[in-house]
C-alpha positions in Angstrom: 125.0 101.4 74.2 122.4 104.1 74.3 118.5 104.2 73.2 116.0 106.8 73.2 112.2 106.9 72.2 109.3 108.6 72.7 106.4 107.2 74.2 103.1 108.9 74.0 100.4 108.4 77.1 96.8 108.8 76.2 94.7 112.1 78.1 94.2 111.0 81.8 91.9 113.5 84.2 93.4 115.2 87.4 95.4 112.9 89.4 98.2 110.0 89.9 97.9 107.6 87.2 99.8 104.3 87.1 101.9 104.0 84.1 104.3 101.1 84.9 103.3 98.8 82.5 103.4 101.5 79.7 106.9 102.3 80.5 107.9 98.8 81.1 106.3 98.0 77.5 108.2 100.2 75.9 111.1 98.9 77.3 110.7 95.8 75.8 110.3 97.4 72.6 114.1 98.3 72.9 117.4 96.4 72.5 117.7 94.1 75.1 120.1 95.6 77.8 121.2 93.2 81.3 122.3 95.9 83.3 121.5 99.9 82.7 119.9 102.9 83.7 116.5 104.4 82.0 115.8 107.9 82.3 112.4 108.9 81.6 111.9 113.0 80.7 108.2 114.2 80.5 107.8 116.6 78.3 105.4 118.8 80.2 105.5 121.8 82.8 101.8 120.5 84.3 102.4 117.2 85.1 105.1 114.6 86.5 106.7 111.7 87.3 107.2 109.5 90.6 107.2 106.5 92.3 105.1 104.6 94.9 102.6 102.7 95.8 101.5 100.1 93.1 99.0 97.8 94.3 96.2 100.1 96.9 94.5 102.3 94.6 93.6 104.6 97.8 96.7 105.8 97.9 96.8 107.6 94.5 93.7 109.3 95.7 95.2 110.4 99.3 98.4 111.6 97.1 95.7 114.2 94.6 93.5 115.0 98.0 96.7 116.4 99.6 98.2 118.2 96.9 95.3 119.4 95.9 95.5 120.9 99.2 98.7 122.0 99.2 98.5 123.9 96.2 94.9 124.8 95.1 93.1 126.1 92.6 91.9 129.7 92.1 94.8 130.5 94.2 94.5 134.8 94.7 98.3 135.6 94.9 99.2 133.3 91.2 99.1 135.7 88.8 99.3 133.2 85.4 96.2 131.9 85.3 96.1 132.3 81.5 94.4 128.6 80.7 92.2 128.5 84.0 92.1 128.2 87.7 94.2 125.1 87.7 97.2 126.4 85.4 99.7 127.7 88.1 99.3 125.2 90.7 99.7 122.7 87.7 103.1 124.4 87.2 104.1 124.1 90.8 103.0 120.9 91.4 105.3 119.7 88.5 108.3 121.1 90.1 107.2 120.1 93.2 107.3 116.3 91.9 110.1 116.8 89.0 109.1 115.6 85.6 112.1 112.6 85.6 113.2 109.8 87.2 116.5 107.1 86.8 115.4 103.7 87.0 117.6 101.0 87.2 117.5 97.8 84.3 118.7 94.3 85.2 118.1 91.5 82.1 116.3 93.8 80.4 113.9 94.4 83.1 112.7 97.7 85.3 114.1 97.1 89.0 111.5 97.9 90.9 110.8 97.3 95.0 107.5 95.1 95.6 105.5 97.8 95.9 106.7 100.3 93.7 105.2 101.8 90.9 105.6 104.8 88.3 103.3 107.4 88.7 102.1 110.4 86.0 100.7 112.7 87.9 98.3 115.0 85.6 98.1 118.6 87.5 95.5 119.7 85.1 91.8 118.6 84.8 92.1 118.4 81.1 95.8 118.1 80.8 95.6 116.6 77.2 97.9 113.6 76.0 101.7 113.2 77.5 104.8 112.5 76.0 107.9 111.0 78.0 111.3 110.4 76.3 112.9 106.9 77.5 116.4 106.6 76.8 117.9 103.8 77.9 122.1 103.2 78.5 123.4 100.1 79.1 125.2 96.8 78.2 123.9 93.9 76.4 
């Protein structure tokens, strides 16, 4: 069986942004499957997807501290700065991270370690809202 929907995330400012329980409710909002694999697809070339840390806040920050470091903004050599200082290292820093991710379902639930959680990472300071297509294979 396969599903797919689109889920949109409200605007978020420059950083990693906990979106577990977004994903995870729009899970439930699909057929029940006891064993599957979702694939979430951001539709975006500024922002992306990963997992980690879910339950100390401090990491998020050290995660947009050291990327911010790694790929700053007002960067002389980028050349596509057409939308501001922060466009091209937006761009790298989404392929950098990737914009998808394969989850694992078991009875109709994310499989997730302890400490695990799914991350947006907006790249932009005024990225605007996010879309990510969910579509979910399994069996019932």
């Amino acid at each position: 069986m396969w599903q797919q929907r689109t889920l949109s995330l409200r605007p978020r400012e420059r950083g990693f942004h906990l979106i577990t329980d977004e994903i995870a409710q729009a899970l439930v909002e699909m057929a029940p499957v006891q064993v599957g694999l979702l694939h979430l697809w951001l539709q975006h070339t500024s922002a992306s997807l990963t997992v980690n840390e879910n339950a100390d806040p401090l990491v998020r920050g050290d995660f947009s501290r050291f990327f911010s470091r790694l790929v700053p903004d007002d960067t002389a050599y980028f050349q596509h700065t057409y939308e501001g200082a922060d466009d091209m290292p937006a761009h790298v820093l989404s392929s950098l991270l990737g914009c998808s991710l394969q989850l694992p379902i078991s009875q109709g639930r994310l499989v997730l370690g302890t400490w695990q959680g799914i991350y947006l990472g907006e790249h932009r300071v005024h990225g605007g809202s996010r879309r990510v297509v969910l579509t979910l294979q399994g069996n019932d």
